[in-house]
N, C-alpha and C positions, 0 to 999 in steps of 0.2 A: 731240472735245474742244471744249469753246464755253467763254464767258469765266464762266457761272454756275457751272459745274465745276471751273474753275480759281480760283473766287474761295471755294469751300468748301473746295478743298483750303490754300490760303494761307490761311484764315482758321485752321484745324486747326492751321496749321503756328503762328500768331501763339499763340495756346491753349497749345502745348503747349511754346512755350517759357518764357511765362509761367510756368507750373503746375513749368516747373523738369524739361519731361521730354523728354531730348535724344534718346533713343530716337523716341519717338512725332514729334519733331520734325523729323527726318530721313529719316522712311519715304519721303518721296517725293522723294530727292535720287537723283542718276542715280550710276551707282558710280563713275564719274570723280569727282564732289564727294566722295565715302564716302571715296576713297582719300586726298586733302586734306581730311579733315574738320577739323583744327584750325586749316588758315587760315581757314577758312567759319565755324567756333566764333568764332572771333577777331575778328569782324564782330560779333557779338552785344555786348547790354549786358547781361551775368550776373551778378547773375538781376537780372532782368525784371520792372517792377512794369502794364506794360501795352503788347501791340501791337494796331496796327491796321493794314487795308489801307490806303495814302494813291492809292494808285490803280492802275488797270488799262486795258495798250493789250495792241490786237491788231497784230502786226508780222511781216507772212508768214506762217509755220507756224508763229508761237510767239505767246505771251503773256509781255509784260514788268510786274510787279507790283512796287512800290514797297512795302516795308514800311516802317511806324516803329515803335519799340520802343524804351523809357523805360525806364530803368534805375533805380537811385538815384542818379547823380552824371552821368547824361549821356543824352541822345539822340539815335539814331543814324536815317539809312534806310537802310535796304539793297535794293538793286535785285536782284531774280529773276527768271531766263528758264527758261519753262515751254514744256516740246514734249512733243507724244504719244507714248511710249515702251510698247511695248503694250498700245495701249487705254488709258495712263490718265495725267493729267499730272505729268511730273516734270522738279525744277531741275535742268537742267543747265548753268546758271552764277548766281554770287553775288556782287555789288559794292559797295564802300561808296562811298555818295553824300555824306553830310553826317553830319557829327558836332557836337552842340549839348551843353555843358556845363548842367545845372540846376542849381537850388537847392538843398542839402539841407537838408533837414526837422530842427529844432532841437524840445529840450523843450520842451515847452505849444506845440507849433499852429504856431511861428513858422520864419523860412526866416531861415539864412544865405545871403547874396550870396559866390558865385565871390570871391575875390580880397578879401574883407573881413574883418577880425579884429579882434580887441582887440588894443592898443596900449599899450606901457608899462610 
């Protein structure tokens, strides 16, 4: 397992939870994650309007990968440790790192601010 294999399979994983597909999203969770799959859901921003890798360390025998993944009302990372589970890489653990509230997207183009309304 080297960090180019494990950065395809994380990016698959970012794809397909975008695309809205928890199945395909999940293929490479170790079955200790499978068996809590709704706390490791619960880390996600659903659905998903865009992830990406924020970064990739080598640490012993594993790979620690940083996702982030945009929601509509919030952005989150989530931190992934990846180890060789026969021949091929899979998480066997999920953390939440930071949670960022955004903007959401108002008619014609424009963004409410967090915490701002009409008044009155």
């Amino acid at each position: 397992m080297d960090e180019q294999t494990v950065r395809q399979h994380a990016q698959a994983m970012c794809d397909a939870i975008v695309a809205g597909d928890v199945d395909r999203a999940i293929q490479d969770f170790s079955p200790e994650l499978r068996r809590n799959l709704g706390e490791v859901i619960g880390l996600l921003p659903l659905p998903s309007r865009e992830g990406a890798i924020e970064s990739i360390a080598q640490g012993g025998s594993s790979y620690v990968v940083v996702l982030r993944l945009t929601g509509e009302s919030e952005e989150v990372q989530v931190q992934t440790r990846w180890k060789d589970r026969g021949g091929k890489p899979t998480v066997v653990e999920a953390s939440h790192l930071s949670r960022i509230e955004v903007a959401a997207e108002v008619a014609g183009g424009e963004f409410e601010r967090a915490g701002e309304g009409e008044t009155g």
